[in-house]
N, CA, C and O atoms as CSV, one atom per row, in Angstrom:
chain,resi,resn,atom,element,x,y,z
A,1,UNK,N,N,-371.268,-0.922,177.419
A,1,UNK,CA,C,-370.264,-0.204,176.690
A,1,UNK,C,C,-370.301,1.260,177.110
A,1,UNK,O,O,-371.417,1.695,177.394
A,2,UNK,N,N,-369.279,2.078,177.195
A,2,UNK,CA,C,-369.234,3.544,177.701
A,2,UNK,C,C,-367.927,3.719,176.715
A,2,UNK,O,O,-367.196,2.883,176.183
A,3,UNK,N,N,-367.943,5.294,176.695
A,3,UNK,CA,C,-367.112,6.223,175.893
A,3,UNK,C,C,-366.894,7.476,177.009
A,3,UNK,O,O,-367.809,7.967,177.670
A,4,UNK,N,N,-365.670,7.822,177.059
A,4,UNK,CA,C,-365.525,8.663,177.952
A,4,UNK,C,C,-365.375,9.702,176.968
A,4,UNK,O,O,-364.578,9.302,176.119
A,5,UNK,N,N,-365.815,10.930,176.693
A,5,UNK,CA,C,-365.784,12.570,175.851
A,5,UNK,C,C,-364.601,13.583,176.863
A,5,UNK,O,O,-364.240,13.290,178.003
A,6,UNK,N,N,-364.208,14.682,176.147
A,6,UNK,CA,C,-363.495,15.802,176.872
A,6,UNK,C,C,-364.170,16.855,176.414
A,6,UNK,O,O,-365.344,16.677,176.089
A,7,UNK,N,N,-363.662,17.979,176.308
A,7,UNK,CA,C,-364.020,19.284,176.432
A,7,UNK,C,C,-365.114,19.636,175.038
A,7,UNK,O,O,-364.902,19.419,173.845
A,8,UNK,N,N,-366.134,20.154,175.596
A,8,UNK,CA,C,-366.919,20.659,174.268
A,8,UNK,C,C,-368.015,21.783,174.348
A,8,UNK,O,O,-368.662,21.978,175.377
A,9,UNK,N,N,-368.203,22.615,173.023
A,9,UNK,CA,C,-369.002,23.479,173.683
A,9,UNK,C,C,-370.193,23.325,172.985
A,9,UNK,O,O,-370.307,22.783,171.885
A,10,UNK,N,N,-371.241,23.909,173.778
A,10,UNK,CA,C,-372.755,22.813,173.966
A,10,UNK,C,C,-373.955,23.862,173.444
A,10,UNK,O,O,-373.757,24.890,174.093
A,11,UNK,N,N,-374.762,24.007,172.830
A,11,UNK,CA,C,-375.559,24.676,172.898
A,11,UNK,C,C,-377.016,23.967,173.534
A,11,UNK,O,O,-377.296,22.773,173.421
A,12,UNK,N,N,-378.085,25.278,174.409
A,12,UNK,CA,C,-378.879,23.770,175.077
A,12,UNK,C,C,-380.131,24.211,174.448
A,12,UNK,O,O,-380.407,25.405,174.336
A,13,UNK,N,N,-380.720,23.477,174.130
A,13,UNK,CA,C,-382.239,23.067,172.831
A,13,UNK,C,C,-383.316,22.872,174.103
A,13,UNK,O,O,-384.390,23.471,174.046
A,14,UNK,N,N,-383.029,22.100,175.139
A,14,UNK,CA,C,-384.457,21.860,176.071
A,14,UNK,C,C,-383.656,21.239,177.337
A,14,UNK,O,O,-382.748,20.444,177.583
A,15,UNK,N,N,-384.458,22.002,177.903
A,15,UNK,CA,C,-384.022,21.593,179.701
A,15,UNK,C,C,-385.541,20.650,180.096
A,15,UNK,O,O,-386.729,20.952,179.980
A,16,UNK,N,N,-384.893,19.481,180.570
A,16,UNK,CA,C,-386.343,18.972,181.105
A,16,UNK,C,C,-385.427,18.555,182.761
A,16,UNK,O,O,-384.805,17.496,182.850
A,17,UNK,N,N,-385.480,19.379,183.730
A,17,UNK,CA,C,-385.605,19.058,185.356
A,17,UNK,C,C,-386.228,18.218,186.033
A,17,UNK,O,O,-387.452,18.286,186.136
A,18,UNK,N,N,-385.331,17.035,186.767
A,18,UNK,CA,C,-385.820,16.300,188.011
A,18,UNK,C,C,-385.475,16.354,189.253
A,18,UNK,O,O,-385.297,17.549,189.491
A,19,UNK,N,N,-385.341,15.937,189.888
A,19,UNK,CA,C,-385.345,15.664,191.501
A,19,UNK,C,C,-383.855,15.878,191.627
A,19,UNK,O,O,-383.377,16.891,192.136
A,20,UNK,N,N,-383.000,14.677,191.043
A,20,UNK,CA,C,-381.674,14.550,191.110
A,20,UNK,C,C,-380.816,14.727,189.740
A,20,UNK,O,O,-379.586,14.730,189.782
A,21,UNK,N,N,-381.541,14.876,188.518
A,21,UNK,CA,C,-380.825,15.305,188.122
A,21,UNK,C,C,-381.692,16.335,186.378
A,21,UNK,O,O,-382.851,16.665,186.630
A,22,UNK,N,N,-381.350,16.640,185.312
A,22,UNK,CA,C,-381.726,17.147,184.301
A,22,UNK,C,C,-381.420,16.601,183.531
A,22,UNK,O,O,-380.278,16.150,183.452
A,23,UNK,N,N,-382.368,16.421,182.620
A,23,UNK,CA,C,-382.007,15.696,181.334
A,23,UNK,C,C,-382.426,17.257,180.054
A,23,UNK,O,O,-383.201,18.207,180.163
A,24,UNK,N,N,-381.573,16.877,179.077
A,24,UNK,CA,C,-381.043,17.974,178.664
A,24,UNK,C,C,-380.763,17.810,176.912
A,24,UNK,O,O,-379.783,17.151,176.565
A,25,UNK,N,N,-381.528,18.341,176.008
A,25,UNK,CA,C,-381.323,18.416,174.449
A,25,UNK,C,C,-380.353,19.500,174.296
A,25,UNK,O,O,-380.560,20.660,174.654
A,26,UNK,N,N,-378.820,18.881,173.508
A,26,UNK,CA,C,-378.412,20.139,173.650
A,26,UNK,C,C,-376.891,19.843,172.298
A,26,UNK,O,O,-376.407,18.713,172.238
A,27,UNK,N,N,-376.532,20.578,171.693
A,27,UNK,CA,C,-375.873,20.341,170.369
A,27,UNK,C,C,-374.279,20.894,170.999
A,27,UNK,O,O,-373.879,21.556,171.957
A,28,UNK,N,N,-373.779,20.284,170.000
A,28,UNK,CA,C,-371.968,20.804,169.682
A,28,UNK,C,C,-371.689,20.733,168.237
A,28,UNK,O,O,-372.192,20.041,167.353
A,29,UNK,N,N,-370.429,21.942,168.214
A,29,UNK,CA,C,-370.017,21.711,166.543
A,29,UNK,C,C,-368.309,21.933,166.998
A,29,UNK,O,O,-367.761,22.619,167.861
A,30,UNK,N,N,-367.767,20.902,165.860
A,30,UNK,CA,C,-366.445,21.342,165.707
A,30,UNK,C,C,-365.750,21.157,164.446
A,30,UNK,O,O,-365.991,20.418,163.491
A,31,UNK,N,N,-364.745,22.083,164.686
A,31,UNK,CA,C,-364.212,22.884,163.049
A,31,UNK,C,C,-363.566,21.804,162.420
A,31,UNK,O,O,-362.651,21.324,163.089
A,32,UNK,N,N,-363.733,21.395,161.561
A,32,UNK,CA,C,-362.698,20.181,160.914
A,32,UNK,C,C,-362.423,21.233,159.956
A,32,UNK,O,O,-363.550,21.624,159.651
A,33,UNK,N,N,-361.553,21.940,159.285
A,33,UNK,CA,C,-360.538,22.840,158.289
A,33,UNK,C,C,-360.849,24.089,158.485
A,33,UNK,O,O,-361.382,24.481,159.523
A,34,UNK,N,N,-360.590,24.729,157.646
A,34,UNK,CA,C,-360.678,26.214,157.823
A,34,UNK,C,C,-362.127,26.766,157.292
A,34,UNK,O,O,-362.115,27.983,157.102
A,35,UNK,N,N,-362.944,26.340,157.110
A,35,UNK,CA,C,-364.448,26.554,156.888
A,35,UNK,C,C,-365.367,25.979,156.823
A,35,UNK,O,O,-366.431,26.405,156.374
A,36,UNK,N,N,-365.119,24.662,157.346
A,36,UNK,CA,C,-366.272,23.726,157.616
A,36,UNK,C,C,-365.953,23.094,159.395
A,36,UNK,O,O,-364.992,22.906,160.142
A,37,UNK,N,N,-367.410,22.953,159.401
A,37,UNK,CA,C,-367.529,22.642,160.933
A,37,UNK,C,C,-368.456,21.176,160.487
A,37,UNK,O,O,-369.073,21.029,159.432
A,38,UNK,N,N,-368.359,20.333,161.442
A,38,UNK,CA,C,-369.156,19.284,162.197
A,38,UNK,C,C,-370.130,19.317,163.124
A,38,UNK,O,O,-369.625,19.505,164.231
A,39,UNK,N,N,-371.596,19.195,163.176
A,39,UNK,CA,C,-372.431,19.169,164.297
A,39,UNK,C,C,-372.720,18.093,164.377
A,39,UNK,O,O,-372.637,17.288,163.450
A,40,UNK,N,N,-373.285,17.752,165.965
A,40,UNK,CA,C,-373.704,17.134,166.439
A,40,UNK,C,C,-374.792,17.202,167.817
A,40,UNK,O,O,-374.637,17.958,168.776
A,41,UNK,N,N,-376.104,16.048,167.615
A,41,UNK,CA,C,-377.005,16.523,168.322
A,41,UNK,C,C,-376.711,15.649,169.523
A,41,UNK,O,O,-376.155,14.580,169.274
A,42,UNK,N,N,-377.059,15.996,171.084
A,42,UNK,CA,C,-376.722,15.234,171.808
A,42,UNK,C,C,-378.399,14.966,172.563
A,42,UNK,O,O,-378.466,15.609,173.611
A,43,UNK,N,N,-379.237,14.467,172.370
A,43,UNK,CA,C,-380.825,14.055,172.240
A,43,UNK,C,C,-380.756,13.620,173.726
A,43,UNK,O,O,-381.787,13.986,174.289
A,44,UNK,N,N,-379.993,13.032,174.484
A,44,UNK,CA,C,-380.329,11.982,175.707
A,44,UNK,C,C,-379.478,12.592,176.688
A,44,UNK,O,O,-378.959,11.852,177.523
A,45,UNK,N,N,-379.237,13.906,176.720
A,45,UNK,CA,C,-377.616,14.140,177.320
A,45,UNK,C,C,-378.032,14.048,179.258
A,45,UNK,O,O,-379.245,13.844,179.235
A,46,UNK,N,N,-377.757,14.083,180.223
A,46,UNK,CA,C,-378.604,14.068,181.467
A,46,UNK,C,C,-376.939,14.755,182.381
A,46,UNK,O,O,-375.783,14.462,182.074
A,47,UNK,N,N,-377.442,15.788,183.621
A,47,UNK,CA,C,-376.618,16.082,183.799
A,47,UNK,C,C,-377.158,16.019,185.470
A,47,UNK,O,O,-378.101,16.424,186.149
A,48,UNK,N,N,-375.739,15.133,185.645
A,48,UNK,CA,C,-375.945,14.791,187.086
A,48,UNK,C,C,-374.613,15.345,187.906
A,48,UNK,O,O,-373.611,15.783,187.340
A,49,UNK,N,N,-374.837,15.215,189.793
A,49,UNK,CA,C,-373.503,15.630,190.323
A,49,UNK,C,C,-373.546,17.058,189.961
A,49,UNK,O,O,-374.567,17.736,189.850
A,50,UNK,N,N,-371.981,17.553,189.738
A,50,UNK,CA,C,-371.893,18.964,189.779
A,50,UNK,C,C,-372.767,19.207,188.538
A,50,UNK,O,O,-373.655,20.059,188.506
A,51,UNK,N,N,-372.396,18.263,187.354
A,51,UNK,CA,C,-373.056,18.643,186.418
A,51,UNK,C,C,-374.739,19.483,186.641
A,51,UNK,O,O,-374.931,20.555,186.067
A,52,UNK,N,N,-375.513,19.040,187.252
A,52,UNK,CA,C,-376.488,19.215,187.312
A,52,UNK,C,C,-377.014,20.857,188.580
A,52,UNK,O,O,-378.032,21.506,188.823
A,53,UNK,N,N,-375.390,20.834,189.078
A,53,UNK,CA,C,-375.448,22.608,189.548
A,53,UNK,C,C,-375.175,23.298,188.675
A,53,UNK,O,O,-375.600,24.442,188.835
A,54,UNK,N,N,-374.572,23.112,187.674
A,54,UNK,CA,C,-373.873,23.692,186.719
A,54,UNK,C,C,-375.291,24.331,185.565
A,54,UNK,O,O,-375.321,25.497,185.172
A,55,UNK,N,N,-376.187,23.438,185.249
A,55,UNK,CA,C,-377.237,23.226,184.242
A,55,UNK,C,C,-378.810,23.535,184.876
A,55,UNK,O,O,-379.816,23.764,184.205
A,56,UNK,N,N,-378.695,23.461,186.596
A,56,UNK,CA,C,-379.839,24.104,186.959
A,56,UNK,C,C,-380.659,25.584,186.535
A,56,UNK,O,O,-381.740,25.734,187.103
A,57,UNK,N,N,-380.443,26.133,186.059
A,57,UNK,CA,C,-380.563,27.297,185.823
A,57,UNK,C,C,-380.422,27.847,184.023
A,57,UNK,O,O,-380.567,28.902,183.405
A,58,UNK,N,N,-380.079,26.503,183.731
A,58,UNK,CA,C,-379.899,26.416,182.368
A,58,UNK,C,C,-381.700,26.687,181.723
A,58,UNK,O,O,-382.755,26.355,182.264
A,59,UNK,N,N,-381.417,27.560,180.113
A,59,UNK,CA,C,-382.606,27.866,179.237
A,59,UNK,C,C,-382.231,27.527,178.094
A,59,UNK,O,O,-381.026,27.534,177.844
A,60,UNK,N,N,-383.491,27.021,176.793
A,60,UNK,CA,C,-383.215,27.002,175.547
A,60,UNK,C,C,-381.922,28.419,175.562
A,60,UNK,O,O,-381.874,29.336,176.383
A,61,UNK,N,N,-381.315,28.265,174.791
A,61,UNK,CA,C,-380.662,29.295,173.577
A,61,UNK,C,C,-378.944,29.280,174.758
A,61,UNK,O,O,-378.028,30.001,174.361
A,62,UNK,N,N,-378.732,28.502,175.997
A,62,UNK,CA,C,-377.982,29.328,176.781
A,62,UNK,C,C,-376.760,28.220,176.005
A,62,UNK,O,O,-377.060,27.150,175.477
A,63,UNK,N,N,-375.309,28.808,176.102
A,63,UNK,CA,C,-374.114,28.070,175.701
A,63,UNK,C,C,-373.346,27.282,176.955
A,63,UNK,O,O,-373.576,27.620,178.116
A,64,UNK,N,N,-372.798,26.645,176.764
A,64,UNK,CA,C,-371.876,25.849,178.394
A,64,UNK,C,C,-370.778,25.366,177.906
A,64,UNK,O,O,-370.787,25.114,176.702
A,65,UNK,N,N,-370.009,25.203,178.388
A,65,UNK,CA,C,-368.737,23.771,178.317
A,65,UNK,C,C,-368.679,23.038,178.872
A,65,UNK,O,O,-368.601,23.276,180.077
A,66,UNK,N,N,-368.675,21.498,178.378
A,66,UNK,CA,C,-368.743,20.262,179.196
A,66,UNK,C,C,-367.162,19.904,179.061
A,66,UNK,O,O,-366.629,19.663,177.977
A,67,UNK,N,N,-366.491,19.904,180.302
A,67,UNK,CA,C,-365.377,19.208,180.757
A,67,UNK,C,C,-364.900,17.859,180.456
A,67,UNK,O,O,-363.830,17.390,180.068
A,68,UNK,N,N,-366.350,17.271,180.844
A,68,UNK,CA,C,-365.912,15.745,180.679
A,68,UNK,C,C,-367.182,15.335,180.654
A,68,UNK,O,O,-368.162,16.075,180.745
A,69,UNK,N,N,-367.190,14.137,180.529
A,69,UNK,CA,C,-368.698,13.128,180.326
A,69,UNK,C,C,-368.663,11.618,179.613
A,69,UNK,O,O,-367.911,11.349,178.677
A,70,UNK,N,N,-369.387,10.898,180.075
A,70,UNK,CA,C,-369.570,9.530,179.626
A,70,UNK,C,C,-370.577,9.101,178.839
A,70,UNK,O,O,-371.728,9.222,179.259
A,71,UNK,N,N,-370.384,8.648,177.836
A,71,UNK,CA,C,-371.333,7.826,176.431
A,71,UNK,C,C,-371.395,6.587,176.863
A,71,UNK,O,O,-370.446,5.805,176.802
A,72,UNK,N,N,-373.045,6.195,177.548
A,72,UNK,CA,C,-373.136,4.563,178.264
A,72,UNK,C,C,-374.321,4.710,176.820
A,72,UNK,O,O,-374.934,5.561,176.175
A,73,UNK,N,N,-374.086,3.151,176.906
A,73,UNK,CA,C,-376.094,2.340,176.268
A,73,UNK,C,C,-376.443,1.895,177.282
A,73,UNK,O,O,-375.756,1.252,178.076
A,74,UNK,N,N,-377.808,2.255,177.388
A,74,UNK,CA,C,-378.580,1.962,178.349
A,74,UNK,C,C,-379.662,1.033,177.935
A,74,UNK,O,O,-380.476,1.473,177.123
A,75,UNK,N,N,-379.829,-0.462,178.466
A,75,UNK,CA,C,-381.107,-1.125,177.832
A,75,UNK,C,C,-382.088,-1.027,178.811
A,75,UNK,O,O,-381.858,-0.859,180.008
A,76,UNK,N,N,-383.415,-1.153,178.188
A,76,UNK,CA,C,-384.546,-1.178,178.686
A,76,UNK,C,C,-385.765,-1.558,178.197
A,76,UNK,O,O,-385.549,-2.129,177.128
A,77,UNK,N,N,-386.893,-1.534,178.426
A,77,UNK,CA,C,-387.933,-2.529,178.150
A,77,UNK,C,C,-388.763,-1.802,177.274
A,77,UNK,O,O,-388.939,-0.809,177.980
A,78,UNK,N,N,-389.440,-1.569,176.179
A,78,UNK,CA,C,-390.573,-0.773,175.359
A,78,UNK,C,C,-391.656,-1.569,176.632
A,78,UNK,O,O,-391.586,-2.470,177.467
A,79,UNK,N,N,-392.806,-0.387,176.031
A,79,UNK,CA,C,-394.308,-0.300,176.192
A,79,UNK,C,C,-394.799,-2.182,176.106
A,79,UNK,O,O,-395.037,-2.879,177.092
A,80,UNK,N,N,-394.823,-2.450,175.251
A,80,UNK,CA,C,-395.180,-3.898,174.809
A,80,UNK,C,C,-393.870,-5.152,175.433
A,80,UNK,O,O,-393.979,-6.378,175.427
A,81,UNK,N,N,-392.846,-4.424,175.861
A,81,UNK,CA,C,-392.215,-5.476,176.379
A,81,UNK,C,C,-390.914,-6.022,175.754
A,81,UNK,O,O,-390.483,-7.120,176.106
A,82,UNK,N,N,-390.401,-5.408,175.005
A,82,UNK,CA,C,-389.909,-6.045,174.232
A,82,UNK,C,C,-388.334,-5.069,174.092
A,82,UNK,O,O,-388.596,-3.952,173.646
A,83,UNK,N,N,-386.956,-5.245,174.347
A,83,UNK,CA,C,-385.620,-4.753,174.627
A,83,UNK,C,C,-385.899,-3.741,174.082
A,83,UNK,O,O,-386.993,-3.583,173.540
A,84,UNK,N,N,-384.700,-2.570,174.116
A,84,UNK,CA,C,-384.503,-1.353,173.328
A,84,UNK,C,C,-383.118,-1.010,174.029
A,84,UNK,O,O,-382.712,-1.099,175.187
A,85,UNK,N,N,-382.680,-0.668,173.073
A,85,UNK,CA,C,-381.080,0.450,173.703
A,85,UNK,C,C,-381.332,2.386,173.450
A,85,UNK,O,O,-381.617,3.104,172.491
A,86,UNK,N,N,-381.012,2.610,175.001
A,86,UNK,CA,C,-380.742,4.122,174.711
A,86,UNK,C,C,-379.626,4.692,174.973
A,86,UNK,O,O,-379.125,4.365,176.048
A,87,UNK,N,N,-378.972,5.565,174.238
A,87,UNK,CA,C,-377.560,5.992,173.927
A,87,UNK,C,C,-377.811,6.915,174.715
A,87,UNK,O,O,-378.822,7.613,174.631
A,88,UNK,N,N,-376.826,7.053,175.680
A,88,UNK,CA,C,-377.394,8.925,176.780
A,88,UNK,C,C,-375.672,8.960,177.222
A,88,UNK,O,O,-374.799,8.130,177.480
A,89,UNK,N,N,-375.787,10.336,177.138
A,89,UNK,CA,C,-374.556,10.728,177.762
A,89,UNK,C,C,-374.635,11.802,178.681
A,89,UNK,O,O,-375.158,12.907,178.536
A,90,UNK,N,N,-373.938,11.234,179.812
A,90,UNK,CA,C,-373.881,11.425,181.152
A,90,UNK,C,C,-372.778,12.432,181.224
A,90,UNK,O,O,-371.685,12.253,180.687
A,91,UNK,N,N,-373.160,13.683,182.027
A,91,UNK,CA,C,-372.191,14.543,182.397
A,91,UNK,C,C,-372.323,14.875,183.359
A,91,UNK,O,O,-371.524,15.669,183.854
């Protein structure tokens, strides 16, 4: 299953850097009325492709805009063996 996202602005919580790409803790909020906002944490976010020129250089506290990006589940195996799903979104 995938979800394709558009434009949002990001705040970044933790840069963790690899080879090919960064995986990345990093939040958004948006305004639903005239004084309340919506957040949301994005825990699994990984930024590959341009994304990941874009975010090289990225620090806790820095702001960005993500253009576009994809919401996959990802399955995989626990420690003991046994399924798990991880929600990551790909930019």
């Amino acid at each position: 299953m995938s979800l394709n996202i558009t434009t949002s602005y990001v705040k970044v919580w933790e840069v963790n850097p690899q080879t090919k790409y960064i995986d990345l803790k990093i939040s958004s909020s948006d305004k639903r009325g005239e004084n309340e906002r919506t957040y949301s944490s994005w825990r699994f976010a990984r930024a590959i492709g341009e994304a990941y020129e874009v975010f090289k250089d990225a620090q806790a506290g820095d702001y960005y805009v993500i253009d576009s990006g994809k919401i996959s589940v990802e399955k995989y195996k626990t420690k003991d063996g046994n399924d798990a799903f991880l929600t990551r979104v790909l930019i």
